[in-house]
C-alpha positions as CSV (number, residue, x, y, z in Angstrom):
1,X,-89.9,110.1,12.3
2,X,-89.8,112.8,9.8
3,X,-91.2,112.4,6.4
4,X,-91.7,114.9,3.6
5,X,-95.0,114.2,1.3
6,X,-94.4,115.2,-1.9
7,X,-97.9,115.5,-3.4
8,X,-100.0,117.9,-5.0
9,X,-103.1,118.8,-2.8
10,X,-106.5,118.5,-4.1
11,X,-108.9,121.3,-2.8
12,X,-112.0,120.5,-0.6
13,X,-111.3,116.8,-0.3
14,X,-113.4,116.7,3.1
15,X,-116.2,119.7,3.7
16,X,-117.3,121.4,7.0
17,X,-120.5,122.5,7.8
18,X,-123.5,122.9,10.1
19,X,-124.6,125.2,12.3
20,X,-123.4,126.0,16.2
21,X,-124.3,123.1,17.8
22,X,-124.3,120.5,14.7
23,X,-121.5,119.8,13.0
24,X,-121.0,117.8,9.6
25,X,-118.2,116.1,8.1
26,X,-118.5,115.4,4.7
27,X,-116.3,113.2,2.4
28,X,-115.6,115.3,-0.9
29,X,-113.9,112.8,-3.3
30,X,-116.8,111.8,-5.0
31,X,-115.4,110.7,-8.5
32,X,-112.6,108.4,-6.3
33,X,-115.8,106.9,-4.0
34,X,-114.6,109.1,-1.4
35,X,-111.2,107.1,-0.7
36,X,-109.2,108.5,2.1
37,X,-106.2,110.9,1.1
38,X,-103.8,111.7,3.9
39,X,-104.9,115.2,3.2
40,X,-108.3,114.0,4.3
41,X,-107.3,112.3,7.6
42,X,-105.1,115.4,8.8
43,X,-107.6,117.3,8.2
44,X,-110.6,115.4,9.8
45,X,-108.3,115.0,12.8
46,X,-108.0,118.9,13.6
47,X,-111.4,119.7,13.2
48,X,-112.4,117.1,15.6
49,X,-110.1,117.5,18.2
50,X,-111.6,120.9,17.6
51,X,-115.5,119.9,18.1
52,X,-114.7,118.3,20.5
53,X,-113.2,120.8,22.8
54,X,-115.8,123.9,21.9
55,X,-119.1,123.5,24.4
56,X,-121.5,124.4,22.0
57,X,-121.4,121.2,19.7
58,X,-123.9,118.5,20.6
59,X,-123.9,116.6,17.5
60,X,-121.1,115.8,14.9
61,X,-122.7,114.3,11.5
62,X,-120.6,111.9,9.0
63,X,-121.2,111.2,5.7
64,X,-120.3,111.2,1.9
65,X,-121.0,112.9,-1.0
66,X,-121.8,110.7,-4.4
67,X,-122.5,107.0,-4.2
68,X,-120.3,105.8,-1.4
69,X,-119.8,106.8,2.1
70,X,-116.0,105.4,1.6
71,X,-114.4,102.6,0.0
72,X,-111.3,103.0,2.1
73,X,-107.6,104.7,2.0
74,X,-106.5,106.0,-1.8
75,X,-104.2,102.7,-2.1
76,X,-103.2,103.7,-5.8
77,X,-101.4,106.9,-4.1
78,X,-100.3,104.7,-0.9
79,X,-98.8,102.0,-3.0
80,X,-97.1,104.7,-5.5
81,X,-94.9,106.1,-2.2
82,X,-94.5,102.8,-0.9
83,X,-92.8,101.4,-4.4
84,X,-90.2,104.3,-4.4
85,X,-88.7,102.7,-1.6
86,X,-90.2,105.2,0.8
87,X,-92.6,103.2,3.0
88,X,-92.2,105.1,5.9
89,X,-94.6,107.1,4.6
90,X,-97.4,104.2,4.2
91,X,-96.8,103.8,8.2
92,X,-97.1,107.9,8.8
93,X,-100.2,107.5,6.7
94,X,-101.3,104.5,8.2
95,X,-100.6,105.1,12.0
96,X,-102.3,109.0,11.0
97,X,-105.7,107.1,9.8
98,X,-105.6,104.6,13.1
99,X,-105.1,107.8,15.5
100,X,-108.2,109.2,13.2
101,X,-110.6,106.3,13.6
102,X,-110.0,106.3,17.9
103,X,-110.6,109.8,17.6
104,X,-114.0,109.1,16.3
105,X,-115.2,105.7,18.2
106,X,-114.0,107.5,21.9
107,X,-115.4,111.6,20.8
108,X,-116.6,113.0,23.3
109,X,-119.4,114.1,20.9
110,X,-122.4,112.1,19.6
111,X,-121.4,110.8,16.5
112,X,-124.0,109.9,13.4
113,X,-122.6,108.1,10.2
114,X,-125.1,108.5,7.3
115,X,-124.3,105.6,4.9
116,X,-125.7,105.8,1.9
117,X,-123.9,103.7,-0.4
118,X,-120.5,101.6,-0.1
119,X,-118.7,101.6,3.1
120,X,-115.4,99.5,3.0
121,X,-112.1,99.2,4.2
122,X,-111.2,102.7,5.7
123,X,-114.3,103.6,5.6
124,X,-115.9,101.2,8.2
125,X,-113.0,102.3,10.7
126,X,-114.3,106.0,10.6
127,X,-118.2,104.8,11.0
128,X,-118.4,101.1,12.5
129,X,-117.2,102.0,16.0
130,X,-119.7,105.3,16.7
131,X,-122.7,105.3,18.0
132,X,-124.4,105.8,15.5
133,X,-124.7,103.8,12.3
134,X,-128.0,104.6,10.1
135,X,-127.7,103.0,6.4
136,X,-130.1,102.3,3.9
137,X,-131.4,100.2,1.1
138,X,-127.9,101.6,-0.7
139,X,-125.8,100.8,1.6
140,X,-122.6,98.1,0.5
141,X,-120.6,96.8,3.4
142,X,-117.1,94.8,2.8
143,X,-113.9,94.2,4.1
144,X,-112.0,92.6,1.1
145,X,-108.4,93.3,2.3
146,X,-107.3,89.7,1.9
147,X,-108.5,89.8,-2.4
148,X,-105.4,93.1,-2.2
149,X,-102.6,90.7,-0.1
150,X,-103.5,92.6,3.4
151,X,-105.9,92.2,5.9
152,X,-109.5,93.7,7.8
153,X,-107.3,96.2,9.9
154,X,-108.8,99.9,11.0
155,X,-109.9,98.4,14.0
156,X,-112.1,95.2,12.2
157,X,-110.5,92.8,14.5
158,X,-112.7,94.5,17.3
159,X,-115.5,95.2,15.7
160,X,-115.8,92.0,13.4
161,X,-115.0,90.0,16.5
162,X,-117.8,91.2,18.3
163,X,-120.9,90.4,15.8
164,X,-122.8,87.2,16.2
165,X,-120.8,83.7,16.7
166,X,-118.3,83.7,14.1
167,X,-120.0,86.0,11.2
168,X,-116.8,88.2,11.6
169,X,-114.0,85.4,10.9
170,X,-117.1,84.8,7.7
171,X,-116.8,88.5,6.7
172,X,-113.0,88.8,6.8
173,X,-111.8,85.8,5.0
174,X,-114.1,85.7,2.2
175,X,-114.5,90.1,1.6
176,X,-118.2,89.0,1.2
177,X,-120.9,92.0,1.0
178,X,-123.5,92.8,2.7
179,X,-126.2,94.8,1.8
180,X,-128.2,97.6,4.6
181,X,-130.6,94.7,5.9
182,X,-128.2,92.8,6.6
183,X,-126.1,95.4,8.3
184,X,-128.6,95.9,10.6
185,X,-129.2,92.3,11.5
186,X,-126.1,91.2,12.5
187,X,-125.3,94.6,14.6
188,X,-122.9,96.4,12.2
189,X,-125.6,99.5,11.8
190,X,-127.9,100.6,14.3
191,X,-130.5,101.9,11.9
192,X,-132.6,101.4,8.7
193,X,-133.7,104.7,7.2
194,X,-134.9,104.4,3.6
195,X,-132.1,106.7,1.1
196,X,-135.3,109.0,0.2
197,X,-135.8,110.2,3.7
198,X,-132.4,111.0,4.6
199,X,-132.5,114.5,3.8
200,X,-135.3,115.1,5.9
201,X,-133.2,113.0,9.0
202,X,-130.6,115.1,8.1
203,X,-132.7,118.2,8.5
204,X,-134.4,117.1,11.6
205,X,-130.7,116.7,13.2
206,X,-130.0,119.8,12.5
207,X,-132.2,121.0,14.8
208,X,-130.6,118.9,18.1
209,X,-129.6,120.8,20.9
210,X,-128.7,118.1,23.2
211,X,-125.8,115.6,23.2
212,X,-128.3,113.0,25.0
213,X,-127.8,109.9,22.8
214,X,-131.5,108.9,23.8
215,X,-132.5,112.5,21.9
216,X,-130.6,111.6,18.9
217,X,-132.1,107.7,18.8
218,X,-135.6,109.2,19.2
219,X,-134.9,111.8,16.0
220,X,-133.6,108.7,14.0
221,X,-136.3,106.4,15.2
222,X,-139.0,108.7,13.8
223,X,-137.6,108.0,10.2
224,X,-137.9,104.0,10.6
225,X,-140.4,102.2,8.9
226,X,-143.2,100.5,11.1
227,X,-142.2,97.6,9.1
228,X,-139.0,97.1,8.3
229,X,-137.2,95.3,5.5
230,X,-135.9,91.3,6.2
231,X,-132.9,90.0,4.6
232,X,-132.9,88.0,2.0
233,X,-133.4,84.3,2.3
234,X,-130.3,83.5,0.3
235,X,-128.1,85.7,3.2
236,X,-125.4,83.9,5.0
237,X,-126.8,85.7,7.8
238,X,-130.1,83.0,7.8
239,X,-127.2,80.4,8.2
240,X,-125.4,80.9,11.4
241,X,-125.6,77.3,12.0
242,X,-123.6,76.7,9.4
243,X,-120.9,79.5,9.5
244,X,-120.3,78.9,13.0
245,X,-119.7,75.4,12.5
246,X,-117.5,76.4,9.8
247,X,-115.2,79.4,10.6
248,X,-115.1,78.2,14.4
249,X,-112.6,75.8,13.3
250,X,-108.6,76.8,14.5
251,X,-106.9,77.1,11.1
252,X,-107.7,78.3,7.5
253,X,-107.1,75.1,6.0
254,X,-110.0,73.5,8.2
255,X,-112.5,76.6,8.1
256,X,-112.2,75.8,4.2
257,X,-112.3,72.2,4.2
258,X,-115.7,72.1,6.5
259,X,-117.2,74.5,4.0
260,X,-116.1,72.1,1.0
261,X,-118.2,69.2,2.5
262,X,-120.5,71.7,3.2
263,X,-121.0,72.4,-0.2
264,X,-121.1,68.6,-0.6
265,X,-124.8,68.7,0.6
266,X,-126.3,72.2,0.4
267,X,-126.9,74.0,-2.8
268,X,-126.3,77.5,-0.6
269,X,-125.0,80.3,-3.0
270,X,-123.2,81.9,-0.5
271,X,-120.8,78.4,0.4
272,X,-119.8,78.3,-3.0
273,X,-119.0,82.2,-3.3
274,X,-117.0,81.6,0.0
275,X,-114.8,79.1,-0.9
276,X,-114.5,80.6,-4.0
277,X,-113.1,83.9,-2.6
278,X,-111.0,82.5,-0.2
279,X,-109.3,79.9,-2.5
280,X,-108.4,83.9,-4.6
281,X,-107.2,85.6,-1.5
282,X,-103.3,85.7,-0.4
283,X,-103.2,82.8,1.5
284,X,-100.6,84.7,4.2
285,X,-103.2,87.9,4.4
286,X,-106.0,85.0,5.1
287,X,-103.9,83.5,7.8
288,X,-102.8,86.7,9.6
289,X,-106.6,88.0,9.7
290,X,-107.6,84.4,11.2
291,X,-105.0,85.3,14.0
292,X,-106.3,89.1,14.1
293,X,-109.3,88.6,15.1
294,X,-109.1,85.6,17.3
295,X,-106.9,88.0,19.5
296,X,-109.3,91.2,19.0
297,X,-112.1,88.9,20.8
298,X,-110.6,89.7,24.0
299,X,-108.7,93.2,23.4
300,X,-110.1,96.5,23.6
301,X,-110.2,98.9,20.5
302,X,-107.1,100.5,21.2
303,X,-105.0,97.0,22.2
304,X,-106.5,96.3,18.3
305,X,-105.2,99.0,16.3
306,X,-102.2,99.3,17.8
307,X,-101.3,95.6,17.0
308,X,-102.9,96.3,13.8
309,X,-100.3,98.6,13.4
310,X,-97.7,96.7,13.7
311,X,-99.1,94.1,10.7
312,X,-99.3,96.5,8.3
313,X,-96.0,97.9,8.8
314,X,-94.6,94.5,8.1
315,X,-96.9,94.2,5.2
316,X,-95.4,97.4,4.1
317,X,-92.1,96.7,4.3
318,X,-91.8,93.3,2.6
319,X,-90.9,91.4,5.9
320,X,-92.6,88.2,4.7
321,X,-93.8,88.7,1.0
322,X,-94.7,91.3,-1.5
323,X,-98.1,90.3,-1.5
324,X,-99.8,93.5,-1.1
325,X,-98.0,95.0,-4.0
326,X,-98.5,92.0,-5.9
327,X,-102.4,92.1,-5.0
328,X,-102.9,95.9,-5.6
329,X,-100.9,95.3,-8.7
330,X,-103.4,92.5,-10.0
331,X,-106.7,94.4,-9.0
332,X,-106.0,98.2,-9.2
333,X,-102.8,99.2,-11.7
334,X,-102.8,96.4,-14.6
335,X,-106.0,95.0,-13.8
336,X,-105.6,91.4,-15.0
337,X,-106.9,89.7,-11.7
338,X,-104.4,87.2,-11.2
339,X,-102.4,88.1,-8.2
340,X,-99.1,85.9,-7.9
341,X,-99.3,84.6,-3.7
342,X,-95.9,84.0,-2.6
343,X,-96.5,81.5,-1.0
344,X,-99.5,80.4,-3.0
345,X,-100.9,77.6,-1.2
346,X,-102.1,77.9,2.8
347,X,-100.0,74.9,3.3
348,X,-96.9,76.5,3.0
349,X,-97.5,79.6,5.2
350,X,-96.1,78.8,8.5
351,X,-96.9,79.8,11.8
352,X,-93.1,81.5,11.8
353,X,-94.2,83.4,8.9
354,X,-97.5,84.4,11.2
355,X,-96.0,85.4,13.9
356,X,-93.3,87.7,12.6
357,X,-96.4,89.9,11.6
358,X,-97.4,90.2,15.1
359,X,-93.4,91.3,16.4
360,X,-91.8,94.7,16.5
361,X,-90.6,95.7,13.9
362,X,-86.6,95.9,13.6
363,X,-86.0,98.9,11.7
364,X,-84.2,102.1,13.7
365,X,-86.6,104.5,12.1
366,X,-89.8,102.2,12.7
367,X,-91.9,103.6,15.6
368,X,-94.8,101.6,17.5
369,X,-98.0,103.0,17.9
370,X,-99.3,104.1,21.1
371,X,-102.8,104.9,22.2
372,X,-102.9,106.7,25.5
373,X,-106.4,105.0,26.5
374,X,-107.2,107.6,29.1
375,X,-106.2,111.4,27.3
376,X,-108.3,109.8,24.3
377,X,-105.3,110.2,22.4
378,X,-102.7,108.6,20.0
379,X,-98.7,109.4,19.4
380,X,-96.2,107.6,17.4
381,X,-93.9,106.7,20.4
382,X,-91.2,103.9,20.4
383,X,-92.9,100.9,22.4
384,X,-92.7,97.6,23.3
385,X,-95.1,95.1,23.5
């Protein structure tokens, strides 16, 4: 499909530097924590496809500039498109960033994320799939779709799916944080690097001349502390126990009710904050993640984003609710936190109202997303499931 993008371009969004054999990609939108433009993704996408056909790169290097590594896709500008009726575009955007974040996870390149601040949304499908994760004491990770009426998508139903028991299902319905210790622990980040020493990791990667992952580990292991830091003892992460008895369960409705009576007899923090969270998010977007990533557990990264795909096109388009719109109106244009769930209890989302999230899309102009597995590569191409 066709679509015009009627936007004014901001200058150096994303920078590109390094030497022959190292190359860095650095997020530029510091003042918007680095929020993905479709500027951005194009952009990313050429000069990768670029590294990763010239011989002489070894190493390719991402990170951000300012206080965040990224909080995600710029949904203030997303949503504005989408509302004039032209939400076509939000799929050209969408299917653009997907394409994007496979690029990266299957580069033929070794690929380091330096994350040095918040990483959410968008910005865990361009980092949490490389080899590569090093974050520090700075470092915020999230995935607090369902607060906005949408759902962990850029791929989180494969790599949420894969951390310990069922901490995924624990990050995804309740949007909780977690902080660089943490990261490490359950196997979202590979390393702990303290912020003050990245520079001087930075400057020793420079210097690689090989592609050899076990060279690059070596480099970053230099820069790890004999001893490193433990996670708190308040962390859900100290309570696997509990969150896999918990979010094991089949349905929403029973994930939350075993964490009510387990509120009933522990004084965790954390419980409370979950049930809090979940009893804020769209019920629907809770629902459809549930579903998500039960079926990401045995799919492939590409079998996940295309599907992935095809959820946020009908979240898009208004095929079941407006609860996206409703969401981003609540928490990013008027502000007043009280999002407007149609429907607003779990109870009354069906399993109709699931599954037509997880259909083709019957629109003429609608295209499925296709991600040729074997060239590396992903086309919008008319498909069936």
């Amino acid at each position: 499909m066709a679509t015009r993008y009627p936007f004014k371009e901001e200058p150096n969004q994303v920078l590109f530097e390094g030497n022959l054999c190292v190359r860095k990609v650095i997020l530029n939108r510091p003042t918007k924590l680095n929020c993905l433009s479709f500027q951005m993704i194009s952009q990313m996408s050429k000069k990768l496809k670029e590294y990763e056909k010239d011989s002489n790169v070894k190493l390719v290097i991402l990170k951000g500039n300012g206080k965040a590594f990224c909080v995600g896709g710029d949904c203030v500008a997303f949503v504005h498109f989408c509302s004039a009726g032209n939400w076509t575009f939000g799929a050209s955007f969408y299917g653009k960033q997907l394409t994007l974040d496979y690029i990266l996870a299957t580069h033929d390149k070794t690929l380091v994320s330096l994350i040095d601040g918040m990483v959410m949304g968008g910005g865990a499908g361009l980092s949490m799939n490389g080899k590569f994760r090093v974050v520090t004491e700075r470092a915020i990770f999230a995935m607090p779709e369902a607060a906005l009426g949408t759902f962990p998508d850029v791929g989180a139903s494969y790599f949420l799916s894969r951390l310990p028991g069922f901490f995924g299902e624990y990050l995804g319905l309740t949007g909780a944080r977690l902080d660089g210790t943490e990261m490490v622990a359950c196997g979202l980040a590979s390393h702990f690097v303290l912020s003050k020493d990245l520079p001087s990791l930075e400057k020793e990667l420079d210097g690689v001349h090989s592609s050899d992952p076990a060279n690059v580990s070596k480099v970053i292991n230099k820069f790890m502390k004999p001893k490193q830091p433990s996670i708190t003892s308040t962390s859900a992460f100290r309570s696997m126990d509990i969150i896999n008895r918990c979010f094991s369960r089949k349905t929403v409705e029973e994930i939350l009710s075993a964490l009510e009576n387990e509120a009933e007899n522990k004084a965790d923090v954390w419980i409370v904050i979950a049930i809090k969270s979940m009893k804020a998010a769209s019920p629907t977007s809770l629902k459809i993640f549930l579903r998500s990533i039960r079926e990401g557990r045995g799919q492939e990264l590409d079998q996940c984003l295309i599907r992935e795909y095809r959820m946020n096109c009908h979240v898009m388009r208004k095929t079941v609710n407006n609860d996206f719109y409703e969401g981003c109106r609540a928490m990013l244009f008027e502000k007043d936190k009280h999002p407007k769930w149609e429907p607003s209890k779990l109870e009354s989302v069906s399993n109709e109202m699931v599954n037509q999230y997880f259909t083709k899309v019957e629109d003429e102009d609608w295209e499925d997303l296709r991600i040729d597995a074997k060239s590396d590569k992903a086309n919008l191409v008319r498909a069936r499931l």
